[in-house]
mmJSON file of the N, C-alpha and C atoms, coordinates in Angstrom:
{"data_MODEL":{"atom_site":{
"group_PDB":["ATOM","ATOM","ATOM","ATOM","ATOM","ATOM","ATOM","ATOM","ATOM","ATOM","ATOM","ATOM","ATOM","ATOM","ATOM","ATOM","ATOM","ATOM","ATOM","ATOM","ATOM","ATOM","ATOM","ATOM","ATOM","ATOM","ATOM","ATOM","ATOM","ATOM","ATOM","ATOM","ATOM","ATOM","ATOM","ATOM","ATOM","ATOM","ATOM","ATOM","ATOM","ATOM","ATOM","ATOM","ATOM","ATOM","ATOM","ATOM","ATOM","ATOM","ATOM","ATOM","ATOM","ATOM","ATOM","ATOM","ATOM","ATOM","ATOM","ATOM","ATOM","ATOM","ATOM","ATOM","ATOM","ATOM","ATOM","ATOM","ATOM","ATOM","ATOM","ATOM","ATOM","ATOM","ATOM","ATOM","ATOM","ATOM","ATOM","ATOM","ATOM","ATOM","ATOM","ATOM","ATOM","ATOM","ATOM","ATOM","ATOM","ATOM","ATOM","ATOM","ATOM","ATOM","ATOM","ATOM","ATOM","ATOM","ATOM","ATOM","ATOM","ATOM","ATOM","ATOM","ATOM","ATOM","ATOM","ATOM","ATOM","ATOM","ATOM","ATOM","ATOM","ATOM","ATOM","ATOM","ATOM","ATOM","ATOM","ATOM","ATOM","ATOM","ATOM","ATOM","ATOM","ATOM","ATOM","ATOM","ATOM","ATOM","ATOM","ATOM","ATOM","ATOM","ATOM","ATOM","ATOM","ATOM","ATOM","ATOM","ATOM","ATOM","ATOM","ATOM","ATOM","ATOM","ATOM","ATOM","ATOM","ATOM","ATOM","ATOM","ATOM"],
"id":[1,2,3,4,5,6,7,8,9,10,11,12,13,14,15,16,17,18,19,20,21,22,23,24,25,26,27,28,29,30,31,32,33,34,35,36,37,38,39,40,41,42,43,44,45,46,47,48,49,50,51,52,53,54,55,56,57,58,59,60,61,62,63,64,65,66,67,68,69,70,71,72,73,74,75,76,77,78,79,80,81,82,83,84,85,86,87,88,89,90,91,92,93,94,95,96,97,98,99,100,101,102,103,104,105,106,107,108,109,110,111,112,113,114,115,116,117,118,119,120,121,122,123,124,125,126,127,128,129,130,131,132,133,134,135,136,137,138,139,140,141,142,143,144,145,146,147,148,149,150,151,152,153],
"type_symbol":["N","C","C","N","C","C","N","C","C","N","C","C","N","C","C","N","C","C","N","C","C","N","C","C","N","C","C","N","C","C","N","C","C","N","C","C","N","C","C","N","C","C","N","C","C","N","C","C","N","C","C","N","C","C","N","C","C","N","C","C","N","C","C","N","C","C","N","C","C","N","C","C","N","C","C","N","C","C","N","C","C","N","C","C","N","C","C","N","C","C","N","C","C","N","C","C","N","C","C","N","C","C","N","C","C","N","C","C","N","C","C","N","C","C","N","C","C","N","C","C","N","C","C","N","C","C","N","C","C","N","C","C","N","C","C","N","C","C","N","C","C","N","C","C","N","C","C","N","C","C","N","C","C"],
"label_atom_id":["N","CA","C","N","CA","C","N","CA","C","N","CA","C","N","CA","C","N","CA","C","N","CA","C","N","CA","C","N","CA","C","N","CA","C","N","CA","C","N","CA","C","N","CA","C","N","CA","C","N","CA","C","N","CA","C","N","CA","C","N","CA","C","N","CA","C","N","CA","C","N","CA","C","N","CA","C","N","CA","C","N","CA","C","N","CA","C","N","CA","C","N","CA","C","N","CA","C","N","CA","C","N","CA","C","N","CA","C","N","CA","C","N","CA","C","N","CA","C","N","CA","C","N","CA","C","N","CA","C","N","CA","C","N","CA","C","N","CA","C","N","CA","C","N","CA","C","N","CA","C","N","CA","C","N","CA","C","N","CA","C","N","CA","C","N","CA","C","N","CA","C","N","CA","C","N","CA","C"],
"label_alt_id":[null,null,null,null,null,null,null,null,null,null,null,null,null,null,null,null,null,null,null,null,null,null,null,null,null,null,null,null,null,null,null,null,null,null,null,null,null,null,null,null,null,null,null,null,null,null,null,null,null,null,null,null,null,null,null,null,null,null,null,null,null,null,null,null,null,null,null,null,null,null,null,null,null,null,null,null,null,null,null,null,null,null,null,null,null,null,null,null,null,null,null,null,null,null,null,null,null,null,null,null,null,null,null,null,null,null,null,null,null,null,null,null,null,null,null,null,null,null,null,null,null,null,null,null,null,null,null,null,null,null,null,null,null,null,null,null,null,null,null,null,null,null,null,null,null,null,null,null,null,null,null,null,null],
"label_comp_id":["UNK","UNK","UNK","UNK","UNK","UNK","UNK","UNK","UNK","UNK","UNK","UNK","UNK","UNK","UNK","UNK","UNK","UNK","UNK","UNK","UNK","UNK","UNK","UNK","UNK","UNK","UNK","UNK","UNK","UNK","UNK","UNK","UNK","UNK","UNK","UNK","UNK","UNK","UNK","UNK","UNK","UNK","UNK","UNK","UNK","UNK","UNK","UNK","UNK","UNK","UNK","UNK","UNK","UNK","UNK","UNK","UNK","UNK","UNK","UNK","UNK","UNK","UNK","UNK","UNK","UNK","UNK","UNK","UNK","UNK","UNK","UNK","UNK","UNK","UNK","UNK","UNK","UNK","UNK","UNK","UNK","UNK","UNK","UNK","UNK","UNK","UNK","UNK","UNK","UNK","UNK","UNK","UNK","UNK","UNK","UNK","UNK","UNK","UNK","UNK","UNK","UNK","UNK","UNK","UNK","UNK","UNK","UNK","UNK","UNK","UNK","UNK","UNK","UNK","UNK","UNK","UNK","UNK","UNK","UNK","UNK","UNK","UNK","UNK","UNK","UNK","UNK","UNK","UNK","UNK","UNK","UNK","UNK","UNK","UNK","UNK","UNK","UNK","UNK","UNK","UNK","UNK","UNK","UNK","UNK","UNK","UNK","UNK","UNK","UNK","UNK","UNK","UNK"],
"label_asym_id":["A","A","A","A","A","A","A","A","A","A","A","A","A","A","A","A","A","A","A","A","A","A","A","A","A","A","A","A","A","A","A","A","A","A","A","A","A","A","A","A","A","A","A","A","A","A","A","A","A","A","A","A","A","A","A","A","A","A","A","A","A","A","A","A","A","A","A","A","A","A","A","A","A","A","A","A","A","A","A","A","A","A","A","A","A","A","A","A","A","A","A","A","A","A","A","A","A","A","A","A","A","A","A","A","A","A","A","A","A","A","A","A","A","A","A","A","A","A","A","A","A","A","A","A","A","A","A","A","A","A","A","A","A","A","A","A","A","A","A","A","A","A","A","A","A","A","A","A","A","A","A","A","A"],
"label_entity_id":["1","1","1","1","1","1","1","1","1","1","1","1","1","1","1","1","1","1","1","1","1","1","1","1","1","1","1","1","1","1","1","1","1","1","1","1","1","1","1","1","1","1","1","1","1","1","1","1","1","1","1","1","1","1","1","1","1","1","1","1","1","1","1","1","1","1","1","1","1","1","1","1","1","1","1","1","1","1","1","1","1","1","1","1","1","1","1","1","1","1","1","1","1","1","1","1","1","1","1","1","1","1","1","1","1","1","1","1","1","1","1","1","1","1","1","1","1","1","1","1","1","1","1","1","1","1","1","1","1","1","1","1","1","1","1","1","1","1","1","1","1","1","1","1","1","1","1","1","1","1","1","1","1"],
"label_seq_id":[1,1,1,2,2,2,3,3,3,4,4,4,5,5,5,6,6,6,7,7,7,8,8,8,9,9,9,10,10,10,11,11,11,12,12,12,13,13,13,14,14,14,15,15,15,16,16,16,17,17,17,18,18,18,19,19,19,20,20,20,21,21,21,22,22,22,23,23,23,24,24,24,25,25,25,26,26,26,27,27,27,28,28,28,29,29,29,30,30,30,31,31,31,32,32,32,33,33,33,34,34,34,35,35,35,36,36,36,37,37,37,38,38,38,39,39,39,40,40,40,41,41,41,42,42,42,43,43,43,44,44,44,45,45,45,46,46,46,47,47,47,48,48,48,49,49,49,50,50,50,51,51,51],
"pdbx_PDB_ins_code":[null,null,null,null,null,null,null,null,null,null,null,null,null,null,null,null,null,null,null,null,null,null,null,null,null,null,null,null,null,null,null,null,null,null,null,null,null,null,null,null,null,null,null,null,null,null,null,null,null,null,null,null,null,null,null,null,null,null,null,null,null,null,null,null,null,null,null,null,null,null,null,null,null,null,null,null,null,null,null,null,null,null,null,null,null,null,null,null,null,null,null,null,null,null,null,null,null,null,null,null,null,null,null,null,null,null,null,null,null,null,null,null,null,null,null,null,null,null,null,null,null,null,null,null,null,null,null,null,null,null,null,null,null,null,null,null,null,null,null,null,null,null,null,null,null,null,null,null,null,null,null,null,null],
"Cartn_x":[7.241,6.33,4.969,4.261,3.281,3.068,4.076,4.038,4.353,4.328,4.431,2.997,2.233,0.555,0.93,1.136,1.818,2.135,3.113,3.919,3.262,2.759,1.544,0.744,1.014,-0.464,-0.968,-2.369,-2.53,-3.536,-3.843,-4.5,-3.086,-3.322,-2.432,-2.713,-2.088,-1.897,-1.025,-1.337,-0.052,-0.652,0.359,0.286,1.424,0.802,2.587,2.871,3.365,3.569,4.727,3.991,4.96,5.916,7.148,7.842,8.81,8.39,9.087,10.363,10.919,11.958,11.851,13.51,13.299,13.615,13.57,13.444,11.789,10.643,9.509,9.436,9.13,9.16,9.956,11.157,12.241,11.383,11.082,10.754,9.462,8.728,7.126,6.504,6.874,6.237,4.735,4.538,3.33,1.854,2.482,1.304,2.093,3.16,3.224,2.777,2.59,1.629,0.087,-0.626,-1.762,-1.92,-1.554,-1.536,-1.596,-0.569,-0.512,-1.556,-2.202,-3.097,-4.662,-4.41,-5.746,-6.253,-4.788,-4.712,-4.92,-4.057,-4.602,-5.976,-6.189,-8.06,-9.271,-8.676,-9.383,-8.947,-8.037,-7.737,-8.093,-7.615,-8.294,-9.492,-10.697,-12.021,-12.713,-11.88,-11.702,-11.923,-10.516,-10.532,-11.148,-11.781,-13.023,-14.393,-14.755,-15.535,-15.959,-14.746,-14.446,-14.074,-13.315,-12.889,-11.296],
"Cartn_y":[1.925,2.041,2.555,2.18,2.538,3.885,4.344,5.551,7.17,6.225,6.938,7.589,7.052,8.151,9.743,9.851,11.353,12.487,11.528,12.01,11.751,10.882,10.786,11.864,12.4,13.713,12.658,12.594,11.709,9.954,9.328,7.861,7.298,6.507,5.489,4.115,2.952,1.976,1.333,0.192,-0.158,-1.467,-2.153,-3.89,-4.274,-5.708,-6.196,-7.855,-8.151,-9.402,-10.057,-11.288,-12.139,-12.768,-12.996,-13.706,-12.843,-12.033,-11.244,-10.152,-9.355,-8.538,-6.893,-6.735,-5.601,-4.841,-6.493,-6.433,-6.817,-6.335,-7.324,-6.903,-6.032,-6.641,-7.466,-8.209,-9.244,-10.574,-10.769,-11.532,-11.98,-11.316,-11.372,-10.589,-10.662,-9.637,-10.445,-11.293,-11.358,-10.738,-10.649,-10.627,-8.858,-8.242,-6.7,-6.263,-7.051,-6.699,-6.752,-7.056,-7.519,-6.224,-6.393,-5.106,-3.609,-2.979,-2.072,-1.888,-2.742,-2.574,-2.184,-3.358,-2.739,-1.213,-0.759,0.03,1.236,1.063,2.054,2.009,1.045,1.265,1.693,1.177,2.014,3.896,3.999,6.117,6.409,5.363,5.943,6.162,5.191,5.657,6.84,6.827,7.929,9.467,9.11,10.371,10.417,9.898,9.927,10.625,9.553,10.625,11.354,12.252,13.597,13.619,12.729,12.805,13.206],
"Cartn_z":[11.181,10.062,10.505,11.362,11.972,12.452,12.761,13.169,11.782,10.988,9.183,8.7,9.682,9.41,9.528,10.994,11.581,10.035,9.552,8.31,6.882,6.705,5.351,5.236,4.183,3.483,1.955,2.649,1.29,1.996,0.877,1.236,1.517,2.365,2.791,3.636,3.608,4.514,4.523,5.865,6.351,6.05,5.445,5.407,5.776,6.188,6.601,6.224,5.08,4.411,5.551,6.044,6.727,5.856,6.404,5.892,5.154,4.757,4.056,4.621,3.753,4.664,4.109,4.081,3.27,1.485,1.354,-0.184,-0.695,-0.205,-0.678,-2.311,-2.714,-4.287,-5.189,-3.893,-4.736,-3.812,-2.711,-1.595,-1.889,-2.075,-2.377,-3.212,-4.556,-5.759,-5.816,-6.106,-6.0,-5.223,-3.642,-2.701,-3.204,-3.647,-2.851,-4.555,-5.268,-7.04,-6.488,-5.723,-5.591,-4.637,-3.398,-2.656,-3.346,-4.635,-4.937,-5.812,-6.524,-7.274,-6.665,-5.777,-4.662,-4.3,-3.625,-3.338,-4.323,-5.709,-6.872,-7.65,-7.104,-7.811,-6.588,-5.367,-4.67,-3.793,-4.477,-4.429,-5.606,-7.08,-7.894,-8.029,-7.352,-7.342,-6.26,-5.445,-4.411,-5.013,-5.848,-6.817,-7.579,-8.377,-9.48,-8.628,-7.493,-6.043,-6.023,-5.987,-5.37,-4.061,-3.19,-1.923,-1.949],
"occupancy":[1.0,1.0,1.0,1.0,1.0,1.0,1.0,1.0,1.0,1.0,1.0,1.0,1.0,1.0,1.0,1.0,1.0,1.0,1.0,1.0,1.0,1.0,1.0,1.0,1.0,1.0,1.0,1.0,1.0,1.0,1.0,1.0,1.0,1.0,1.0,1.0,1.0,1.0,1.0,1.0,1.0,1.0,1.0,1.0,1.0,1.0,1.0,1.0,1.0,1.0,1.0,1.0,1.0,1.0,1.0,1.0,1.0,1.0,1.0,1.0,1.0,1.0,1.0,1.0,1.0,1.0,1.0,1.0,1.0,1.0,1.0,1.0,1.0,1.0,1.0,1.0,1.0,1.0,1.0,1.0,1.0,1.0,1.0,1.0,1.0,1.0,1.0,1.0,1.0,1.0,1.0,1.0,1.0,1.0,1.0,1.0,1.0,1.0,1.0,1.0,1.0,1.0,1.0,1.0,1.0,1.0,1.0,1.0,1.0,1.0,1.0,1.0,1.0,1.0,1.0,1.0,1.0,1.0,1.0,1.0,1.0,1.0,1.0,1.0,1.0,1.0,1.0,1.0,1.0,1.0,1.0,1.0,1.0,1.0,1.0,1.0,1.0,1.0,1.0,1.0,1.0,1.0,1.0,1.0,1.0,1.0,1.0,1.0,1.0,1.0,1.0,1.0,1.0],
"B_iso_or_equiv":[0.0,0.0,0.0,0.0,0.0,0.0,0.0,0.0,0.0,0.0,0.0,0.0,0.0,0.0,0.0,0.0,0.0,0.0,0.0,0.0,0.0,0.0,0.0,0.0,0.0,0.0,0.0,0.0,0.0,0.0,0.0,0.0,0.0,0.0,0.0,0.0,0.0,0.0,0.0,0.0,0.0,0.0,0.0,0.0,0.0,0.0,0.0,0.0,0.0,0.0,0.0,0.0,0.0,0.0,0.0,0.0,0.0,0.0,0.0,0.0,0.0,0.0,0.0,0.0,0.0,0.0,0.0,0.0,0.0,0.0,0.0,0.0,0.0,0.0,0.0,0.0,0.0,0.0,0.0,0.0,0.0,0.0,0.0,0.0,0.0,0.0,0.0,0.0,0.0,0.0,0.0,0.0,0.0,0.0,0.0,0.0,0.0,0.0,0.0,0.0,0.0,0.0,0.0,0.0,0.0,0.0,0.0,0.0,0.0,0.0,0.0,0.0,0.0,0.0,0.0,0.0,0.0,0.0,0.0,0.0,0.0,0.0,0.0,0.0,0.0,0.0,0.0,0.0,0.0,0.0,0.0,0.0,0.0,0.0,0.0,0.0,0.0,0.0,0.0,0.0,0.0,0.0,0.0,0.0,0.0,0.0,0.0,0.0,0.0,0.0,0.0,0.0,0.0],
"pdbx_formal_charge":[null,null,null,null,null,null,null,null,null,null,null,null,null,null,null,null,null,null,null,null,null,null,null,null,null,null,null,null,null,null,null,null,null,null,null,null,null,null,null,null,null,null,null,null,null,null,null,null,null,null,null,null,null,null,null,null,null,null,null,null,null,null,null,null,null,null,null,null,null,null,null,null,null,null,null,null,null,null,null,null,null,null,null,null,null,null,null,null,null,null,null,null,null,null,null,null,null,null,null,null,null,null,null,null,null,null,null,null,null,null,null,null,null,null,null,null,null,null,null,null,null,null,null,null,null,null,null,null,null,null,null,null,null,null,null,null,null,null,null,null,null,null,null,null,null,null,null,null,null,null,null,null,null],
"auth_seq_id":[1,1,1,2,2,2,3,3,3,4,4,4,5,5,5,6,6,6,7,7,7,8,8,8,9,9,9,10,10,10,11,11,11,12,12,12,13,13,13,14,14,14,15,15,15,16,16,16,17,17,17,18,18,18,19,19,19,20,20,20,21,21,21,22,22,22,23,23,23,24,24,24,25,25,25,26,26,26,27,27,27,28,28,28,29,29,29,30,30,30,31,31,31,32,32,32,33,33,33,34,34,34,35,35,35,36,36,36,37,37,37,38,38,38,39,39,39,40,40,40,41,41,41,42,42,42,43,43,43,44,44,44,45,45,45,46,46,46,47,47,47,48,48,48,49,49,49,50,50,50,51,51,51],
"auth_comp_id":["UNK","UNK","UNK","UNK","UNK","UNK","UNK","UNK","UNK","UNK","UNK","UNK","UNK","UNK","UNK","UNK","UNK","UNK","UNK","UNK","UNK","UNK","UNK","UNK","UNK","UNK","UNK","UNK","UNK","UNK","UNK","UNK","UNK","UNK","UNK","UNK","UNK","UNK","UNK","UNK","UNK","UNK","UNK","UNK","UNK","UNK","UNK","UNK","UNK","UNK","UNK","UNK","UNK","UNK","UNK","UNK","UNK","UNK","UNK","UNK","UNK","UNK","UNK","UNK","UNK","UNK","UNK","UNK","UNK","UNK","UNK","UNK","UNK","UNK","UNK","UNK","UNK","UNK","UNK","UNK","UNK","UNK","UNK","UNK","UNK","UNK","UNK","UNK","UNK","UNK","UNK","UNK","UNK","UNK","UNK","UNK","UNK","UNK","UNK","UNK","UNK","UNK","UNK","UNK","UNK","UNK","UNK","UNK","UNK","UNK","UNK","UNK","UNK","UNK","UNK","UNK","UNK","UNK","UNK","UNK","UNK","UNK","UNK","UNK","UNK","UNK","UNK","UNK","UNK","UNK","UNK","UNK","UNK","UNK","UNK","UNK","UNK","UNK","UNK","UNK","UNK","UNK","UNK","UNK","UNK","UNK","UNK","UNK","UNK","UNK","UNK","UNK","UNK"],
"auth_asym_id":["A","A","A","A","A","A","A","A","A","A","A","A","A","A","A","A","A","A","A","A","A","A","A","A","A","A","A","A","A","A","A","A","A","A","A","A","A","A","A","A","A","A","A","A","A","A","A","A","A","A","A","A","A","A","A","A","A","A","A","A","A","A","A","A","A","A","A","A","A","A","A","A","A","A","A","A","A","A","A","A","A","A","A","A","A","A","A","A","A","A","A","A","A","A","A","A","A","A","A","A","A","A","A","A","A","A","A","A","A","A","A","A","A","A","A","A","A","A","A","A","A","A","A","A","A","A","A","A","A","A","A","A","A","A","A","A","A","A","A","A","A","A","A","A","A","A","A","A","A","A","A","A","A"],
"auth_atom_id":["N","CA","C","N","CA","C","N","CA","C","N","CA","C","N","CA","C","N","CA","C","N","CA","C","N","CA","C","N","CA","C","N","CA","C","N","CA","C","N","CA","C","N","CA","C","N","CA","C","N","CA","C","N","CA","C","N","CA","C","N","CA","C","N","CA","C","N","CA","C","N","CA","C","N","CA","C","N","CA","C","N","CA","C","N","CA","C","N","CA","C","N","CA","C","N","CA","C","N","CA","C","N","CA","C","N","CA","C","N","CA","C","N","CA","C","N","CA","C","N","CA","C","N","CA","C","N","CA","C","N","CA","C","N","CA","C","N","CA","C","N","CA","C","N","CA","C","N","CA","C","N","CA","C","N","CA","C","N","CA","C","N","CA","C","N","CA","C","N","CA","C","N","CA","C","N","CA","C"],
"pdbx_PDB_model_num":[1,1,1,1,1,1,1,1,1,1,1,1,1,1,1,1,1,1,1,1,1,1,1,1,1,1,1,1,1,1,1,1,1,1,1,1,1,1,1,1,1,1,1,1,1,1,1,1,1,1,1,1,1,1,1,1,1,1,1,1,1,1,1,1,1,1,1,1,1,1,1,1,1,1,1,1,1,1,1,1,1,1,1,1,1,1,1,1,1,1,1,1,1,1,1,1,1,1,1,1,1,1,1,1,1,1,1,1,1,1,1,1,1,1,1,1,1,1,1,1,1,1,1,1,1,1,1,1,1,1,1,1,1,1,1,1,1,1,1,1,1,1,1,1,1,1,1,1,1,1,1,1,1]
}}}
């Protein structure tokens, strides 16, 4: 996963919910609802910007 920058065009990050596997939006919808939202209000203000 870490190595998925290389290959990203675009904002991106890497989080990593313990406990979890490779179902997290069945495993941990909560913390991976909180995460995505974060994340869309801060590119969306990015993009508002102009960056």
């Amino acid at each position: 996963m870490t190595g998925s920058a290389e290959e990203a065009h675009g904002e991106w990050r890497y989080e990593r919910i313990d406990g979890a596997g490779h179902w997290l939006p069945l495993e941990a919808p909560d913390t991976v609802t909180r995460l995505l939202l974060d994340f869309l209000s801060q590119t969306a203000g990015a993009e508002r910007a102009g960056r």
